[in-house]
VEXDO-376886 format. One record per residue (C-alpha): x, y, z; residue in one letter. Coordinates in steps of 0.2 Angstrom, whole numbers, padded with zeros to 4 digits, always signed. Last residue first. Layout:
REM VEXDO-376886
XYZa...
//
This chain:
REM VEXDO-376886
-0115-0500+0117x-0119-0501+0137x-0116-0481+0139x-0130-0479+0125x-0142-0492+0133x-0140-0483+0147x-0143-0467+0142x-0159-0472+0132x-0165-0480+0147x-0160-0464+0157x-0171-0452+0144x-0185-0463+0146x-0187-0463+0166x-0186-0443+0161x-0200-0443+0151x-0212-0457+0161x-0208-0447+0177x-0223-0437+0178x-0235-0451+0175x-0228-0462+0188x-0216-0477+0182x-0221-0496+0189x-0208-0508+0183x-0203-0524+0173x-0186-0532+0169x-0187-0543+0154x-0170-0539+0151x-0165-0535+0135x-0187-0528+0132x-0186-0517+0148x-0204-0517+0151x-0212-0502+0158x-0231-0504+0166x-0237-0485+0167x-0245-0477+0182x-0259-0465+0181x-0270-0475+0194x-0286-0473+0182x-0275-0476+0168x-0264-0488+0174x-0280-0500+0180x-0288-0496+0163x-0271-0504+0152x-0254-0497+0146x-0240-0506+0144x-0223-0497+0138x-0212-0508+0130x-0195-0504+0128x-0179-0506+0119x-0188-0510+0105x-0180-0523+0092x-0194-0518+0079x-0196-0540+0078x-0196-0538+0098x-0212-0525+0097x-0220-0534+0084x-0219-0550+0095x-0227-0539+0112x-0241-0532+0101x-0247-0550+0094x-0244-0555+0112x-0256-0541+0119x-0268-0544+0105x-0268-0535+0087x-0271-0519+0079x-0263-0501+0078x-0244-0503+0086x-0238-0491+0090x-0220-0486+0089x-0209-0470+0097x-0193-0463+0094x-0192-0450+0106x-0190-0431+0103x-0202-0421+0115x-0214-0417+0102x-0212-0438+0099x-0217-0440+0114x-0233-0429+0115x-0240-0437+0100x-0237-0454+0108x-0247-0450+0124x-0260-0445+0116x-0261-0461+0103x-0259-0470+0117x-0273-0462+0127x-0286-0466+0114x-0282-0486+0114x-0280-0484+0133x-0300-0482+0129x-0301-0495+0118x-0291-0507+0131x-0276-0513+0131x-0262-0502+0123x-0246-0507+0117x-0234-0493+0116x-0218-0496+0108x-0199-0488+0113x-0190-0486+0098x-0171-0491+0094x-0162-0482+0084x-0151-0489+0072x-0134-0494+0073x-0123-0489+0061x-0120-0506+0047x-0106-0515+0049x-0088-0513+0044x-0089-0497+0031x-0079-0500+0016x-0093-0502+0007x-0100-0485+0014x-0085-0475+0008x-0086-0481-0010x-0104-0476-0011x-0102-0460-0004x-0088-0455-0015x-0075-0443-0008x-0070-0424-0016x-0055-0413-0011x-0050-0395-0011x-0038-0381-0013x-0039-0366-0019x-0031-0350-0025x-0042-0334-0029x-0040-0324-0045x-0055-0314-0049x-0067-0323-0059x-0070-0326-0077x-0070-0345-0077x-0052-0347-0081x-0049-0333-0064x-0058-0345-0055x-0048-0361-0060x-0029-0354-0056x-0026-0359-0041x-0030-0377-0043x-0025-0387-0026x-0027-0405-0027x-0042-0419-0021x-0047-0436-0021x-0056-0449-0010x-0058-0466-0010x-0050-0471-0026x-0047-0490-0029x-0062-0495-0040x-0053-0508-0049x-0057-0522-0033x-0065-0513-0016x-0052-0517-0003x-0036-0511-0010x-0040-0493-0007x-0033-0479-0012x-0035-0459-0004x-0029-0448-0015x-0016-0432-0017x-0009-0417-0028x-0001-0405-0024x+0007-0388-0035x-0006-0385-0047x-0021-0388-0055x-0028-0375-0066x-0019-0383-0080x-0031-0401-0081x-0022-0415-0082x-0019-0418-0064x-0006-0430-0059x-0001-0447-0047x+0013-0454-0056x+0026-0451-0045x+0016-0458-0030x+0023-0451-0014x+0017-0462-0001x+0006-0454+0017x+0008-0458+0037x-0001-0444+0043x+0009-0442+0060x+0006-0423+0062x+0025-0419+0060x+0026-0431+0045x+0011-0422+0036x+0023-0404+0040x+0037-0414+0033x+0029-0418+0017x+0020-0401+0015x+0035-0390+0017x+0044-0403+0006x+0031-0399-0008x+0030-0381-0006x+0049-0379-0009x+0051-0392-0021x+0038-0380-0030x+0050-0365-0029x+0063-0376-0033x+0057-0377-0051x+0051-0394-0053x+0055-0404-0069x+0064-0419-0062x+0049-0421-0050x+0038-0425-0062x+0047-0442-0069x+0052-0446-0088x+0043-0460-0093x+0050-0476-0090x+0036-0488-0081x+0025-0476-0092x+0028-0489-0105x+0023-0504-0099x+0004-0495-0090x+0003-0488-0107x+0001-0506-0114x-0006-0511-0098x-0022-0499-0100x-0025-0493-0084x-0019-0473-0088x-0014-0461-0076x+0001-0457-0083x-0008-0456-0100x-0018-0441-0092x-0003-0428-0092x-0002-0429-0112x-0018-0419-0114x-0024-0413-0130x-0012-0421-0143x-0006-0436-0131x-0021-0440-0127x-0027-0445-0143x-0015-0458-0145x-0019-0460-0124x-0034-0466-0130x-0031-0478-0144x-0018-0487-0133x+0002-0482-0136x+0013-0498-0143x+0013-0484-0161x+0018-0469-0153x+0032-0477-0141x+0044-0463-0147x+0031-0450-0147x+0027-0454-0129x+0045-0448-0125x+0046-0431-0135x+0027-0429-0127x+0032-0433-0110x+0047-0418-0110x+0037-0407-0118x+0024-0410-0103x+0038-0408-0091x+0042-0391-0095x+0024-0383-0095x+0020-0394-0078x+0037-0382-0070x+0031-0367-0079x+0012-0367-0073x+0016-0372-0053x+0024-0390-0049x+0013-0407-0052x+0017-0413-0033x+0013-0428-0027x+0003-0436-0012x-0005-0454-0009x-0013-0458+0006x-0017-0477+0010x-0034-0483+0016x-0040-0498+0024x-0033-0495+0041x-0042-0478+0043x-0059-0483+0041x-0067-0482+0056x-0079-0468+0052x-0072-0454+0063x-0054-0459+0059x-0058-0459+0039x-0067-0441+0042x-0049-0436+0055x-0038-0441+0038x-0049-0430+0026x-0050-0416+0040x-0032-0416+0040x-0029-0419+0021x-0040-0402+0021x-0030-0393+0032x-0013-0396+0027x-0017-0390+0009x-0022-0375+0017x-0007-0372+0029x+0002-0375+0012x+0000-0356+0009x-0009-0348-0006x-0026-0347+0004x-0042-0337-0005x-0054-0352-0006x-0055-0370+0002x-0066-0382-0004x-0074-0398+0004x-0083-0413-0002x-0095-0426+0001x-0100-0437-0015x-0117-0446-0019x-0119-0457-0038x-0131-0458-0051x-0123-0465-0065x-0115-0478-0053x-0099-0484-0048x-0094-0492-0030x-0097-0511-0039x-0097-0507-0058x-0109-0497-0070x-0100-0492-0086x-0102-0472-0085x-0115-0459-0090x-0110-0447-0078x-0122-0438-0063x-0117-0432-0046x-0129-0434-0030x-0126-0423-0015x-0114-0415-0001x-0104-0400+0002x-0093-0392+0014x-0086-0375+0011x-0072-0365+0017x-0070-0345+0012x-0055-0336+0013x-0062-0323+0007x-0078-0314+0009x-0076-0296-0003x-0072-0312-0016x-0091-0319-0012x-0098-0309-0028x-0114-0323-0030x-0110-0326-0047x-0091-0329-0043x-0093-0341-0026x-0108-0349-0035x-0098-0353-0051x-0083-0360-0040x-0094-0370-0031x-0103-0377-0047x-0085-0381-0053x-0079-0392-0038x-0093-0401-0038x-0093-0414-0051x-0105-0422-0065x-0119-0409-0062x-0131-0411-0074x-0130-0400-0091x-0138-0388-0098x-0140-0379-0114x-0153-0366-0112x-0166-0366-0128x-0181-0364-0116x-0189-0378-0118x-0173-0384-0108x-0159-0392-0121x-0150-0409-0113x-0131-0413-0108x-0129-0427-0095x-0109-0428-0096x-0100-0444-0100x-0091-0445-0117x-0086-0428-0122x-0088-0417-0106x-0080-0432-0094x-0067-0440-0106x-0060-0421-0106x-0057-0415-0124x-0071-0401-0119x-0060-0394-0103x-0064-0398-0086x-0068-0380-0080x-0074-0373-0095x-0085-0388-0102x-0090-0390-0084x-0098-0372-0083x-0102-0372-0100x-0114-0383-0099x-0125-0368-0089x-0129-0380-0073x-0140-0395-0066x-0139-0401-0049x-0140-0385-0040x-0130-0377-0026x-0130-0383-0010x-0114-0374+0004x-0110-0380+0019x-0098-0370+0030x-0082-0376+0034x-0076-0372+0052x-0064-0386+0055x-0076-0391+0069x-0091-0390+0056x-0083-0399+0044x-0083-0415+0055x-0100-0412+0059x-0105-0412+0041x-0092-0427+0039x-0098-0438+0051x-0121-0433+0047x-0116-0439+0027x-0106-0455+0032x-0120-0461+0045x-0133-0454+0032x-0126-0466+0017x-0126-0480+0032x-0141-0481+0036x-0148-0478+0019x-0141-0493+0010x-0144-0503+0028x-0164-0502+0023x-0165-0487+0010x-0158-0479-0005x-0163-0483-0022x-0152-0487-0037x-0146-0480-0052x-0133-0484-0065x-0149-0491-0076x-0165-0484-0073x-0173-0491-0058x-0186-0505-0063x-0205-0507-0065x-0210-0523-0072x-0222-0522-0088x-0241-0524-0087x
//
């Protein structure tokens, strides 16, 4: 019989994995819920041409990454490999433009067939937001805010640096990429065998290459911000002072860009220096022009996207996890009374363990191993007298509670323990 395994690029969930994926996943939907962004699924697998459309069919991500498969149908689909797209789709297939501006939080597994490396898989989780029908910075504010208050909420802060720039509007990015291709074309023969190709479909994306030959000869490439119109400087310094009034501390990183020409204007990640070659956190930009590409009515955005993965190794311990109270019974008929008793807790919302077999120590050593944070004992004397035996299992403090006071004596143990934590 062969060994079972997880399919490459994948891996399962659970244990401290799982802890902490929902810790990050329950921060940011509350998060997004104070900044009033409504969550939003939409399917893992789309039309291929909603990514080919959006991310451009010379992109490394349609040619060489994307899951791409023929239903029985005939359909050409193709699984998800980002969300922005598939929120754009939803928002013009669904006729939500009556609605705008519209925010939206989402969360769930992305696919690209990709080298797996630490904080990289095939099979990966982001969190991300959107924010539709807004031309002013307010928006771009807004989402580096809730960016900035998710790394708070998560403890993270202190091991991420933002990163801004601005790649202008359409006639500002048109100019500069003439100006990089006369300057790549000079350094044609030292460039790597990617940005060669680069350089005929998308000359923006050498600047973000890794290769150290490119990495040499970006050092003097002409710079974006030579080529912005003022308009743009405009936005750009409106954004820069209004992060400075807020006290983001942020970097401007010449050669952060978008290759793609629905991006516009800013541009901005979150790095890392804590996680090895996998140094983007979180990304995002504004692309105003993206619906209308896709056949929708014009609507500017704004947006970012975080990986889960990433995000939970940077985490500093694992979430606590709730602790359970367990019932040990003594006795076949407190057996019976237990089982009662437990059904009606766990109606009323606590976290309860039985144990199904075993002596009162047996019981009492699975209850420490489940790191309870109490026992409750429950024996004929306590059943005829309808008073429980509660044993606070950090203490070893012991106590009588009545029937009718069991829930609320619960509550307060859990409230303690809380305040004590």
């Amino acid at each position: 019989m062969s060994q079972m395994q997880p399919v490459r690029g994948t891996h399962d969930l659970f244990g401290s994995d799982i802890l902490r994926y929902r810790h990050i996943l329950n921060a940011a939907a509350s998060l997004s819920r104070s900044y009033g962004f409504e969550e939003i699924k939409t399917p893992i697998f789309e039309f291929t041409n909603v990514f080919s459309r959006t991310l451009g069919d010379a992109s490394d991500i349609v040619s060489k990454e994307m899951y791409t498969f023929s239903d029985k149908g005939g359909e050409i689909l193709s699984l998800r490999p980002e969300g922005t797209a598939s929120i754009v789709r939803s928002f013009i297939s669904e006729g939500l433009a009556q609605h705008l501006p519209l925010k939206f939080f989402y969360e769930g597994p992305m696919f690209r067939y990709e080298r797996p490396q630490k904080g990289r898989y095939r099979q990966f989780y982001q969190i991300g937001v959107e924010l539709l029908g807004v031309d002013s910075t307010d928006a771009d504010i807004e989402v580096i805010s809730m960016a900035e208050h998710l790394f708070r909420k998560l403890g993270v802060s202190r091991k991420v640096t933002l990163e801004i720039n601005s790649i202008g509007d359409h006639e500002s990015r048109n100019n500069y990429k003439q100006a990089l291709v006369e300057y790549y074309k000079k350094h044609l023969e030292n460039l790597s065998d990617d940005s060669k190709v680069r350089l005929m479909t998308n000359p923006l994306r050498i600047l973000d290459s890794k290769d150290k030959r490119d990495i040499a000869i970006n050092h003097d490439a002409p710079k974006l911000a030579d080529y912005l119109n003022e308009a743009s400087k405009q936005k750009f310094e409106q954004i820069k002072k209004t992060l400075a009034d807020l006290g983001i501390l942020f970097k401007v990183n010449p050669f952060l860009v978008r290759g793609l020409d629905y991006y516009c204007h800013l541009v901005f990640e979150y790095r890392t220096t804590a996680l090895g070659s996998q140094d983007a956190v979180l990304s995002g930009g504004r692309y105003d022009g993206l619906t209308e590409i896709m056949g929708g009515p014009k609507a500017p955005a704004v947006g970012w996207a975080a990986g889960v993965e990433r995000l939970s190794l940077l985490l500093d311990a694992d979430p606590k996890k709730l602790r359970p109270i367990s019932l040990i019974p003594l006795g076949e008929a407190a057996e019976m009374a237990c089982r009662n008793l437990a059904h009606d807790l766990r109606g009323k919302g606590f976290f309860i363990d039985m144990s199904y077999s075993g002596n009162m120590s047996n019981r009492m050593k699975k209850a420490t191993k489940q790191n309870a944070i109490a026992a409750l004992i429950i024996g004929e004397s306590e059943l005829q007298n309808k008073l429980y035996t509660l044993k606070l299992m950090d203490t070893g403090v012991q106590m009588t509670i009545k029937e009718t006071e069991l829930s609320e004596r619960l509550t307060t143990i859990y409230g303690d323990s809380s305040t004590k934590s």
